[in-house]
VMD Tcl script that draws the C-alpha trace (Angstrom):
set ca {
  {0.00 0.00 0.00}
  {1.28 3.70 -0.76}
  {1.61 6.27 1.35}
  {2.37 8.79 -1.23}
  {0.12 11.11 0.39}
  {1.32 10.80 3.85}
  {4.72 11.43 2.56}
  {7.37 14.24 4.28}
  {8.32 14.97 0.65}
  {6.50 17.96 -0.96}
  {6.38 16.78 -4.48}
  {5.24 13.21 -3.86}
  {2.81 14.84 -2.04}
  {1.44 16.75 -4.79}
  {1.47 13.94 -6.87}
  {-0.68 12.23 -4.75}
  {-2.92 15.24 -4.76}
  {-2.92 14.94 -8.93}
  {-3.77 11.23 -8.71}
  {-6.55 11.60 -6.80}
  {-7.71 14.75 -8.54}
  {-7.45 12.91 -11.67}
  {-9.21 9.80 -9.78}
  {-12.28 11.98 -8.76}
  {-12.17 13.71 -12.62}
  {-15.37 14.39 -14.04}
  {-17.26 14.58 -10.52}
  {-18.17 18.03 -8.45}
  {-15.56 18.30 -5.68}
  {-13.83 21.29 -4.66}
  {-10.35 19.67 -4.70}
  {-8.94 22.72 -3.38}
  {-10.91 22.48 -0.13}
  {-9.57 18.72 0.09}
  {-6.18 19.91 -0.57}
  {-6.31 22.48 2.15}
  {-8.34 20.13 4.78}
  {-5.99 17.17 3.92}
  {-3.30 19.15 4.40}
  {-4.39 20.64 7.83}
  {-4.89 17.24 9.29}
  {-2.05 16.07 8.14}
  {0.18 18.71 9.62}
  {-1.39 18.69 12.68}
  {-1.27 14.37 13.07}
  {2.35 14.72 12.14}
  {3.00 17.89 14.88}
  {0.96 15.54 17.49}
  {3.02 12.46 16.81}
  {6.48 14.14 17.14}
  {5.47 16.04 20.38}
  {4.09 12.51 21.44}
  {7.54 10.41 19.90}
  {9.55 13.02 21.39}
  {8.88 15.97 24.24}
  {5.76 14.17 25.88}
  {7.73 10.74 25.58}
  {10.53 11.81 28.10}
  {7.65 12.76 31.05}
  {5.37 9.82 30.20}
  {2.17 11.67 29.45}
  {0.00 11.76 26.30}
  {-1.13 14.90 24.17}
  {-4.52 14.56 26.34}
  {-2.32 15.02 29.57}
  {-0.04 17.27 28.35}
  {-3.11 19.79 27.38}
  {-4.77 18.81 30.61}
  {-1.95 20.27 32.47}
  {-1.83 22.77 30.11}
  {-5.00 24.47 30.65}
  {-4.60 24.15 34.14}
  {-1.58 25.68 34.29}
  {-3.03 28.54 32.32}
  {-6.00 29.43 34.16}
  {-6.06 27.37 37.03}
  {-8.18 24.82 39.01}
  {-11.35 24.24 36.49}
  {-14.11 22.29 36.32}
  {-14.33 19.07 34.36}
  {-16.83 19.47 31.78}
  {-14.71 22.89 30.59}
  {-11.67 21.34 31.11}
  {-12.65 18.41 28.53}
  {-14.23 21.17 26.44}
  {-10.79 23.19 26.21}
  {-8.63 20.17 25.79}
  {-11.31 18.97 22.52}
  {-12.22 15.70 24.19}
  {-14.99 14.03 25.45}
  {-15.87 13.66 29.48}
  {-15.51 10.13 29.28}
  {-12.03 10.73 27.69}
  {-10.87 13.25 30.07}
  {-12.12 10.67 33.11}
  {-9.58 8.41 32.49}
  {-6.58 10.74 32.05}
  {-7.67 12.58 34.95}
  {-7.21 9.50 37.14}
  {-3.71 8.68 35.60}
  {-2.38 12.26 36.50}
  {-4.04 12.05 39.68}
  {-2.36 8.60 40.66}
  {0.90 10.48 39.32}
  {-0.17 12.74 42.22}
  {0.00 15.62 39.17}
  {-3.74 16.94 39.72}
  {-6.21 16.82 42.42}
  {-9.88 16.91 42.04}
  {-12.32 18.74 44.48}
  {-15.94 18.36 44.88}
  {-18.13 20.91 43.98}
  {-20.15 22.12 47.54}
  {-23.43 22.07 46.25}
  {-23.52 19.77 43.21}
  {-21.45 16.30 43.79}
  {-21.81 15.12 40.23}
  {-19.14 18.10 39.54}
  {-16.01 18.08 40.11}
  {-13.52 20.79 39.52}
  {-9.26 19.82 38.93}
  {-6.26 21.70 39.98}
  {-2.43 21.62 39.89}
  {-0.56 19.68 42.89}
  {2.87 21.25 43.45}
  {4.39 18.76 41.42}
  {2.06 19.12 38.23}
  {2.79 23.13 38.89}
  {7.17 21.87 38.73}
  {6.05 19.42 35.59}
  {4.47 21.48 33.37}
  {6.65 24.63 34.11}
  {9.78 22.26 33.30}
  {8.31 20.98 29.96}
  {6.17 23.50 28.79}
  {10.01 25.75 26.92}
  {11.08 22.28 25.76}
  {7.90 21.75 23.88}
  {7.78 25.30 22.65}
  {11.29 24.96 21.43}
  {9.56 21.87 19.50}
  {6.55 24.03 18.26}
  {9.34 26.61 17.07}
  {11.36 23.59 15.14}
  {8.17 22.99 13.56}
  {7.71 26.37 11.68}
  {11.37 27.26 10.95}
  {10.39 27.32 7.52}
  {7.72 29.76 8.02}
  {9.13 33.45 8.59}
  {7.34 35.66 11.33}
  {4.76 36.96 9.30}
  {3.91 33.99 7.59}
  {3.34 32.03 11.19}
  {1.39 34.89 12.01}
  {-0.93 34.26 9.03}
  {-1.02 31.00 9.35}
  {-2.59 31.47 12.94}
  {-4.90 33.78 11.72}
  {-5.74 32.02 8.89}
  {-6.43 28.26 11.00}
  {-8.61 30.49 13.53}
  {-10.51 31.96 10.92}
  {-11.61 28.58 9.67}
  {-12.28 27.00 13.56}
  {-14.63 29.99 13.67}
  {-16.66 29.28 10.41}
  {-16.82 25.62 12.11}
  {-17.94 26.85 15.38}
  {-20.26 29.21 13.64}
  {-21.71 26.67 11.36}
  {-22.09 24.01 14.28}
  {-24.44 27.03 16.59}
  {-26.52 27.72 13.43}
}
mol new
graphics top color blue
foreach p $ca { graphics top sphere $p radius 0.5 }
foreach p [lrange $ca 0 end-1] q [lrange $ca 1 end] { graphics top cylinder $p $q radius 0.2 }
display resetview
């Protein structure tokens, strides 16, 4: 089986693109759309696995965890349901890695006072130390990532990616 269009290389790449385009011939698909969607998930399975393979690797936690600790770091203890929301995964999901960091004594959860079916999560000391440790050794990762790209052009590219999670997120309320 090929993986032409899973390739690192550019022009097999878009010579996968042609022999699908030229597959599909003759039928009403906007092959730039599937170009540009392709591409996006591509990029961003590829970014995922080396962050997995190689920064998340060393401290033994998942993407999942890593965003988990993430968000919490960010903007501190939250509760569940918007942590899972934030971190684009479901509660069930989120359930399970929240019990992992807590048994790595990472996180700790605390019961909300007036509803016990919610339960908010927080940094422990030592989630606080781990994420504040690997958090500039994944951005120097995220940096490695875009070298190609010059300033400007990472800026657009930000712009351009929220741009089209906002026509999602518009199109999913309507």
């Amino acid at each position: 089986m090929s993986r032409r269009i899973g390739s690192a290389s550019p022009a097999i790449v878009l010579k996968a693109e042609r022999d699908i385009k030229a597959r599909l011939k003759g039928q009403d698909f906007d092959f730039t759309a599937m170009s540009a969607i392709s591409n996006v998930y591509r990029t961003s399975t590829a970014i995922r696995n080396h962050m997995e393979r190689t920064v998340l690797a060393e401290y033994d936690l998942s993407w999942v965890a890593f965003t988990v600790l993430w968000i919490l770091w960010i903007w501190g203890v939250q509760e569940t349901g918007h942590v899972a929301e934030e971190a684009g995964v479901t509660k069930g999901t989120l359930t399970g890695v929240i019990k992992t960091l807590q048994s790595r004594k990472l996180i700790k959860r605390t019961p909300h006072m007036d509803d016990r079916r919610r339960v908010s999560i927080g940094l422990t000391a030592a989630g606080e130390r781990l994420i504040a440790e690997l958090f500039p050794f994944f951005n120097r990762h995220e940096q490695e990532a875009l070298r190609s790209l010059t300033g400007t052009e990472q800026r657009e590219l930000a712009r351009l990616l929220r741009k089209v999670t906002h026509s999602i997120n518009d199109r999913s309320l309507g």
